[in-house]
C-alpha positions in Angstrom: 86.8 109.2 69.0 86.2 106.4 66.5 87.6 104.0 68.0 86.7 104.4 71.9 83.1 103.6 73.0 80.9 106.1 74.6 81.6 105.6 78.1 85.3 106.0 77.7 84.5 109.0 75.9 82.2 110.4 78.5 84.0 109.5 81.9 87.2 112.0 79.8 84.6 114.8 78.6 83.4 117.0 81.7 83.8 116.2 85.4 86.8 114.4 85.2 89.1 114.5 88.2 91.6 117.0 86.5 89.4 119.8 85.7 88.1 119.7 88.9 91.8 119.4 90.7 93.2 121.9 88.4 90.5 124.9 89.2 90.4 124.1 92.9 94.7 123.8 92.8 94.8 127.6 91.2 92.9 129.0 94.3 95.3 127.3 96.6 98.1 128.7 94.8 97.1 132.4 94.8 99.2 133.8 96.8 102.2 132.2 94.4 101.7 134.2 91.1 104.7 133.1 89.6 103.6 129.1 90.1 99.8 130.0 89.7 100.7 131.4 86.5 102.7 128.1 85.3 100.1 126.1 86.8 97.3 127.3 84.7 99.6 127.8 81.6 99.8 124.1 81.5 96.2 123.4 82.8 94.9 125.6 79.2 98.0 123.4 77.3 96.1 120.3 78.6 92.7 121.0 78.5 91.6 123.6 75.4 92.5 123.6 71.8 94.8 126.6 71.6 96.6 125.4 68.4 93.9 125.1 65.9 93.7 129.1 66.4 89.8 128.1 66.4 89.1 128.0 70.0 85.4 129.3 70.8 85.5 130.1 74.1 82.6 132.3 76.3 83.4 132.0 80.5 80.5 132.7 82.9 81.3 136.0 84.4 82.0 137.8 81.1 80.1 140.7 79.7 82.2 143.5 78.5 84.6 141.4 76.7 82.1 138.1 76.3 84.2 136.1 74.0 87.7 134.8 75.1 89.6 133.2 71.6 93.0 133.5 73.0 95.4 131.7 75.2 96.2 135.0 76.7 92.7 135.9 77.0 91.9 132.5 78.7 94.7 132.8 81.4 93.1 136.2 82.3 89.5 135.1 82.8 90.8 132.5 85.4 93.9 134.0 87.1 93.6 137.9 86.1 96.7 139.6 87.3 98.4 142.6 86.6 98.9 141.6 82.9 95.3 140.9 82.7 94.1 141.1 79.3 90.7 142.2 80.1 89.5 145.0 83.1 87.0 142.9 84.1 88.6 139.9 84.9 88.8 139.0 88.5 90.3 135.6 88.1 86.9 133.1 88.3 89.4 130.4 89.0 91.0 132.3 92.3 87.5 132.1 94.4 89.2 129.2 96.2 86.9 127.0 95.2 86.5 124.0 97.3 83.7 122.1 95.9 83.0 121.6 91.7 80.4 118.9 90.9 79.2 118.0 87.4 75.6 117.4 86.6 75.7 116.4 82.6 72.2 116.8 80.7 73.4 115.0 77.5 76.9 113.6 76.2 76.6 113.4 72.2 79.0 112.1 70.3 79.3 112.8 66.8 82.2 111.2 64.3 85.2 113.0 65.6 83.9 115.5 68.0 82.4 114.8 71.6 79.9 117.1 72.6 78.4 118.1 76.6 76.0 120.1 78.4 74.7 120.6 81.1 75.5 122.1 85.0 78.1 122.6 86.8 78.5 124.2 90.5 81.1 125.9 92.0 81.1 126.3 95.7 83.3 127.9 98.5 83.1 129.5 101.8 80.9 132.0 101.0 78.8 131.1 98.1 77.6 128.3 95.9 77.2 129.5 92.1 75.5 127.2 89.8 76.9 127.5 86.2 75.3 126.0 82.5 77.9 124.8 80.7 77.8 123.8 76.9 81.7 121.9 75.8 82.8 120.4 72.9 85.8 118.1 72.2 88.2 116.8 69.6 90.8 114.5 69.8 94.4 115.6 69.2 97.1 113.5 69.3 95.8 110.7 72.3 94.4 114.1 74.2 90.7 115.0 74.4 90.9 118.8 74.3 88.2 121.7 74.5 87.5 123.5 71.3 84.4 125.0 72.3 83.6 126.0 76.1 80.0 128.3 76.4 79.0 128.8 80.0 76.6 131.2 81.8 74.9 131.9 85.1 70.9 130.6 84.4 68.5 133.3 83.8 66.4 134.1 86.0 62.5 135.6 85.6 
């Protein structure tokens, strides 16, 4: 991150074009399990840090098992599946979503970690769910990756 400014650093973190291709693409492709399943293989690869074996990840619709560390664990929160890791899982990711928009509260940066929060809403045919979202980045080799990904549905009085 050093040696980038800000904006370059920002326009990568959240609501970049992939992210937002790659969750709609895996609802398109559910009723392909075999390519669904290599899609979002390489979709985790690219966007989260699976190989420092320190990945802190929490999805949104989580609650019996809240806290997804794994690879394995990941790819069943978004596709679910047969193999799922966890019962609960439903595959968030296979909601055909066909709307994602970003809305970022803050983007810090701070020496070699990028940080972001703020919301994010997901919308399809029959609902529009509006997600807070808390990321944060490192750089590995060229690639920005995830290495911390908290995100919740708002509370509500």
């Amino acid at each position: 991150f050093k040696q980038k400014t800000a904006y370059e650093i920002g326009v990568r973190l959240v609501g970049s074009e992939m992210c937002i291709r790659d969750r709609i693409r895996m609802g398109e492709l559910s009723s392909d399990r075999i390519s669904l399943e290599e899609y979002t293989r390489t979709f985790l690869d690219e966007m989260y840090d699976f190989e420092s074996n320190q990945l802190l990840f929490k999805p949104t619709k989580a609650s019996n098992i809240q806290f997804r560390n794994t690879k394995e664990m990941a790819l069943s929160y978004f596709i679910a599946g047969e193999t799922k890791e966890c019962d609960e899982d439903q595959g968030f990711a296979l909601s055909k979503w066909n709307k994602i928009t970003f809305e970022n509260s803050q983007i810090t940066i701070n020496g070699d970690l990028g940080f972001a929060m703020g919301n994010y809403y997901f919308e399809n045919e029959s609902e529009k769910v509006k997600v807070e979202f808390s990321f944060g980045y490192r750089e590995i080799n060229d690639s920005i990756k995830i290495f911390l990904h908290h995100s919740s549905i708002p509370y509500k009085l």
